[in-house]
C-alpha positions in Angstrom: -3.6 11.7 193.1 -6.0 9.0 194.7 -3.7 6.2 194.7 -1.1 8.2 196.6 -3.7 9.5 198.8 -5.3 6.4 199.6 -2.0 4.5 200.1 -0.7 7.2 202.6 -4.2 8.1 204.3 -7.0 5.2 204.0 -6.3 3.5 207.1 -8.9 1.2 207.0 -8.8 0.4 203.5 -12.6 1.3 202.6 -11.8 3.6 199.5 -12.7 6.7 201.3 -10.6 9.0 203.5 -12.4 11.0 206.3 -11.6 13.7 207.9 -10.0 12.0 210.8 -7.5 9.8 208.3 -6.5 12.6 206.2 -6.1 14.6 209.7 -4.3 18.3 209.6 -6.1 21.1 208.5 -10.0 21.1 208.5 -10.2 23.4 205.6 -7.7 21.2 203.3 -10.6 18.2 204.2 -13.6 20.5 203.1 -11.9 21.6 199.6 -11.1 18.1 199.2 -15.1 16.4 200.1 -16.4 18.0 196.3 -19.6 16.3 196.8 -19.6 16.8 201.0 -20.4 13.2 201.4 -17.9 13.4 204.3 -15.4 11.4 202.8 -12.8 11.8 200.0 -13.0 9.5 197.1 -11.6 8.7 194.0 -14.4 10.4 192.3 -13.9 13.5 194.4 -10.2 14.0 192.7 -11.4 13.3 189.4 -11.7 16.5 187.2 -11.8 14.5 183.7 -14.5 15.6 181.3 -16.8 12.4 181.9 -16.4 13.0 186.0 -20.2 13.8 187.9 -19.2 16.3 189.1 -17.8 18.1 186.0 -20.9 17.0 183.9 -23.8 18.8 187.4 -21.5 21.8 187.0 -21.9 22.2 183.3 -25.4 21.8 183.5 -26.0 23.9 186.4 -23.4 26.4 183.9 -25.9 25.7 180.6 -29.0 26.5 183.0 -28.2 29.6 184.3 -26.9 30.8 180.5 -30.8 29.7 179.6 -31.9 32.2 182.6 -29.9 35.4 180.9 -27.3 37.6 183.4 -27.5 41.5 183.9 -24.4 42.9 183.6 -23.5 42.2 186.9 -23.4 38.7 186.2 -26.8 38.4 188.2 -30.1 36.5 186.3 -32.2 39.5 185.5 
């Protein structure tokens, strides 16, 4: 979770971890940065209902129902 990240990672004590502090694999980083900002935050671990993120992807989810898919899954 974020508290454990931030405890063990946040080396400067900002609230975000970069790719530097969190170190390792660059891919583990990328899946991390939801929003690519560059940094992990809080909000990037956060998968409640009320999170941003969750509430763009529903949208984006309700928009593209609006639109109509073939049965390919593709908007026709």
């Amino acid at each position: 979770d974020w508290a454990w990240l931030a405890k063990s990672r946040d080396a400067d004590g900002d609230g975000r971890v970069t790719a530097e502090e969190l170190g390792g694999d660059p891919s583990l980083f990328a899946r991390l940065d939801r929003d690519r900002d560059g940094a992990v935050r809080a909000e990037d671990l956060d998968w409640s209902e009320t999170a941003p993120f969750v509430r763009q992807w529903r949208q984006g989810q309700q928009r593209l129902a609006m639109l109509g898919l073939n049965k390919e899954g593709r908007v026709s």
